[in-house]
C-alpha positions in Angstrom: 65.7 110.8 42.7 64.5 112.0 46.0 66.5 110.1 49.5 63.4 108.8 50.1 62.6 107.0 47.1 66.1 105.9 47.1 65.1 104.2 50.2 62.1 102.3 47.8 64.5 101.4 45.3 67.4 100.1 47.6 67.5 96.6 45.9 66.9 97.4 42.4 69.0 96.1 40.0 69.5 97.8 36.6 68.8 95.5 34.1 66.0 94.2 35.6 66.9 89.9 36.1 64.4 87.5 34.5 61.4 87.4 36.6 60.5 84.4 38.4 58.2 83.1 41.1 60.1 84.2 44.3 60.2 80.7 45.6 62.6 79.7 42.9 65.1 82.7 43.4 65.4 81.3 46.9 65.6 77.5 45.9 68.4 78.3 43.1 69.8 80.6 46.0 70.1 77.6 48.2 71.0 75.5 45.7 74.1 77.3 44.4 74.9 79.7 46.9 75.2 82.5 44.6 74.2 85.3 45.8 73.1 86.8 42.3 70.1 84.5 43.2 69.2 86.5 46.2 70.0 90.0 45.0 67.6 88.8 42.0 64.8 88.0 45.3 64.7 90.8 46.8 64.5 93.1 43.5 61.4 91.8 42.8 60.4 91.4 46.7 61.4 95.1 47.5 57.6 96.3 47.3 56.2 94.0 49.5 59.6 94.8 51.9 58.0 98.5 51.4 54.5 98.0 52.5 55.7 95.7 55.4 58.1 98.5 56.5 55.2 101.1 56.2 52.5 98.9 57.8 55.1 98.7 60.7 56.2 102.9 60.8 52.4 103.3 60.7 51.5 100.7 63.8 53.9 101.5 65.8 53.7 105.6 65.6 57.5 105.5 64.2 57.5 108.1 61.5 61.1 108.8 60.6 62.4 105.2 61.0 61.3 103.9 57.6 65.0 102.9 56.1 65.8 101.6 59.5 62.7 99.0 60.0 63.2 97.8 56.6 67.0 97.3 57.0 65.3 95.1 60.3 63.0 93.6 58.1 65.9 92.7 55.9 68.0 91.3 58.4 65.3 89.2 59.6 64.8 88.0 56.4 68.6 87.0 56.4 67.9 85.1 60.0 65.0 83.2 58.1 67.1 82.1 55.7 69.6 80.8 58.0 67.3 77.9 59.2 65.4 77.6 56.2 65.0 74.3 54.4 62.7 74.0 50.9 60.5 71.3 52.9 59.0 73.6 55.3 57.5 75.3 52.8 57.5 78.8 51.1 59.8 80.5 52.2 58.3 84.2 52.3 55.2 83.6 54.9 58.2 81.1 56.8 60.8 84.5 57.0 57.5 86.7 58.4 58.4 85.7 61.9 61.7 86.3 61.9 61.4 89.5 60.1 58.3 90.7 62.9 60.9 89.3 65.9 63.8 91.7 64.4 61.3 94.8 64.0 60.5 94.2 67.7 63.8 93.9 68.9 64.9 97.2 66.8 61.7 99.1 68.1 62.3 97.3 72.0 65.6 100.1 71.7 64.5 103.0 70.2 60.9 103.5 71.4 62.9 104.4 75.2 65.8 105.5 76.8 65.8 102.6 78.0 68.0 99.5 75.9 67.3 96.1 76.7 70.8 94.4 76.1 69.9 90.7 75.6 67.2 89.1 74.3 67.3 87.3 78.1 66.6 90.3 79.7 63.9 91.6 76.9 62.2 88.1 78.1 62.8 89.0 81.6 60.9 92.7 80.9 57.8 91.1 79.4 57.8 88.6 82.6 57.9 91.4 84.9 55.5 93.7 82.6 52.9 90.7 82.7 53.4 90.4 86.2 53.1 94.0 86.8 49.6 94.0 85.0 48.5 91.1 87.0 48.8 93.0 90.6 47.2 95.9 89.1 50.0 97.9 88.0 51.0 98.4 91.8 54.3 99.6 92.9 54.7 98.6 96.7 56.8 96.0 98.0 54.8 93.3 98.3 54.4 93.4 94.0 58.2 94.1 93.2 59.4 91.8 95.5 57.1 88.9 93.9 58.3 89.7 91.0 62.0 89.6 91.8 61.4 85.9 93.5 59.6 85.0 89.6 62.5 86.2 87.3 65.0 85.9 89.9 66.3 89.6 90.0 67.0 91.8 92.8 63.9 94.3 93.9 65.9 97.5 92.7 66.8 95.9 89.6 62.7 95.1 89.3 61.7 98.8 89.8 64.2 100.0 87.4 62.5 97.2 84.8 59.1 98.5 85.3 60.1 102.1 84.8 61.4 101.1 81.5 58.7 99.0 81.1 56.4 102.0 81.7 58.1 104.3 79.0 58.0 101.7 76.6 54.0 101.7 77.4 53.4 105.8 77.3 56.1 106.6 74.6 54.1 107.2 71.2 53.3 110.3 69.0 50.1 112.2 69.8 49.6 112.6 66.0 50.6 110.8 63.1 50.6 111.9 59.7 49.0 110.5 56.5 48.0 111.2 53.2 44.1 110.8 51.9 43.1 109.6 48.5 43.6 112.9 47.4 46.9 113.3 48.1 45.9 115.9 51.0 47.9 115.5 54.0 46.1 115.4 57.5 46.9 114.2 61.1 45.5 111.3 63.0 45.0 111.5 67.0 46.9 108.3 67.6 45.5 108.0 71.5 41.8 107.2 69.9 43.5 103.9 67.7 43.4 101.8 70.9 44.6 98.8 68.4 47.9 100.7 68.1 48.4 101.7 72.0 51.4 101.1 72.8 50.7 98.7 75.9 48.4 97.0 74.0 50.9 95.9 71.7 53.2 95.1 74.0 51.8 92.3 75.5 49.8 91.3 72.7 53.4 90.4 71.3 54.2 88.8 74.8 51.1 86.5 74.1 52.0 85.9 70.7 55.7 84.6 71.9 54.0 82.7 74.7 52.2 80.6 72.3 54.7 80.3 69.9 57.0 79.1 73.0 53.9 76.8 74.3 53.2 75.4 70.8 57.2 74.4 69.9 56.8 72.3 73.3 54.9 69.9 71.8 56.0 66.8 70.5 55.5 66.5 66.5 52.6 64.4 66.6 50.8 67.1 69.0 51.8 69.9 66.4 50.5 68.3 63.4 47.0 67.2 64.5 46.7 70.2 66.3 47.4 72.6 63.2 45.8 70.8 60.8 42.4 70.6 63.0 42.9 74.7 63.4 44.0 75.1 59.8 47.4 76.8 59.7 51.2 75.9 58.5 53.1 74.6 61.7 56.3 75.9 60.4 54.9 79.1 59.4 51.7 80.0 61.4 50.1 81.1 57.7 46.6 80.2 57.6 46.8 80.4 53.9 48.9 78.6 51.2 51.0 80.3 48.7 48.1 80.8 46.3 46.4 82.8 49.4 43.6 80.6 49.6 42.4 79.0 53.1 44.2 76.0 54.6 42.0 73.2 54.6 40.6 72.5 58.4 40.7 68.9 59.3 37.7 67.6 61.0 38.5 64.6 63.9 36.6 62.0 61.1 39.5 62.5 59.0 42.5 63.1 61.6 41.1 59.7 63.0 41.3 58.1 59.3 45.0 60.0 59.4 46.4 58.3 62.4 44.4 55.4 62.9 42.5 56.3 65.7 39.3 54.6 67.3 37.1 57.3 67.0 36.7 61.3 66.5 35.9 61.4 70.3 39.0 60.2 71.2 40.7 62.9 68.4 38.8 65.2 70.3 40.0 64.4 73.3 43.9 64.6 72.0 43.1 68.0 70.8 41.6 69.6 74.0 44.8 67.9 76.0 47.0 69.2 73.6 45.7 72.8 74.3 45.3 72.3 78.1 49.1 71.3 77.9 49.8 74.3 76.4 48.0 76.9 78.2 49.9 74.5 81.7 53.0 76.2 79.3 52.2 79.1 79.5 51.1 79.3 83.4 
């Protein structure tokens, strides 16, 4: 075997264990705390790991890093299950922002030269980054030293963030390779995949943290009407259950029937506060 199909086959266990729906590996897992339970898991979730990892080395321009973003994706995985209880729900699409948040913080150090320590200071990058973006990518004194009074930094300490910053935005492979349906190899222009620029991603992740930080704020009531009216898990953020069909989207007739409200109007209402509380959040 090849040491890159090793890298396919890291969790395979010879005999194969008796197959069962993943959910129960991780319930008898919990259950017993043997870890035959896990190891049984993540034999049979190893090709899904795969084509997470790959999605990921693809997206991100990171050929060459394939056994080390799946050895993220595992440890996320093994965050997940740290805070994971059966009655949140399935545990895979549960694990999926753990295991995104650990890709990001193993990409955040090796896309640059330049290492983010803490996840503090990663927070404090984004800040300034967002910041930045916001003046119109200007460098005089007037920008840095707004931004030093937001994340409470000194001005030198600011510029050296932005020039990080700034790598982590240029740094990417002009070309990427791939294989057709053929099997032929080519190369892909990266620059023209403006879904994939690096920037782009960037704070497309800062968003996505900002909302997730903005929706935990609420208060448990807030979250439930407010995902079930938009359709997705809470706990999760899926918009699909584990048979990967649609979550059902609440209208306000039955969140009203639901908590005993007067009227939809006034569900309405509760959902377009909810949201204006949020996006206050995330001022």
């Amino acid at each position: 075997m090849k040491e890159w199909e090793e890298e396919l086959y890291r969790y395979r266990l010879q005999p194969a264990p008796e197959k069962k729906p993943l959910q129960e590996y991780i319930e008898l897992y919990l259950d017993s705390g043997e870890e035959s339970w896990l190891a049984a898991f993540l034999h049979y979730y190893e090709p899904r790991l795969n084509d997470l990892s790959m999605g990921y080395v693809q997206e991100y321009a990171m050929q060459g890093h394939f056994a080390d973003i799946k050895s993220a994706c595992i440890y996320g995985l093994l965050q997940a299950l740290q805070g994971y209880i059966k009655q949140k729900g399935p545990f895979v699409p549960y694990a999926r922002y753990e295991i995104k948040r650990a890709v990001d913080d193993y990409i955040r150090t090796m896309r640059t030269g330049f290492t983010v320590p803490t996840d503090t200071e990663y927070y404090l990058l984004r800040t300034a980054m967002r910041l930045y973006a916001e003046r119109d990518y200007k460098t005089d004194d007037e920008t840095v030293n707004l931004i030093a009074e937001k994340i409470k930094r000194k001005p030198e300490r600011v510029r050296e963030m932005l020039r990080g910053g700034l790598q982590n935005m240029q740094f990417t492979d002009f070309y990427r390779t791939y294989e057709d349906e053929d099997g032929e190899e080519g190369a892909e222009d990266v620059t023209s995949d403006h879904s994939s620029e690096p920037g782009a991603m960037f704070f497309r992740d800062e968003q996505a943290a900002n909302l997730y930080e903005a929706f935990q704020s609420l208060d448990y009531r807030e979250r439930d009407i407010l995902s079930k009216h938009l359709g997705f898990c809470p706990e999760c953020f899926s918009t699909v259950d584990k048979d990967g069909k649609p979550l059902k989207k609440w209208t306000y007739t039955d969140l009203m029937l639901q908590y005993g409200l007067s009227s939809p109007d006034t569900v309405e209402k509760a959902c377009k506060k909810t949201l204006e509380k949020m996006r206050g959040h995330m001022m």
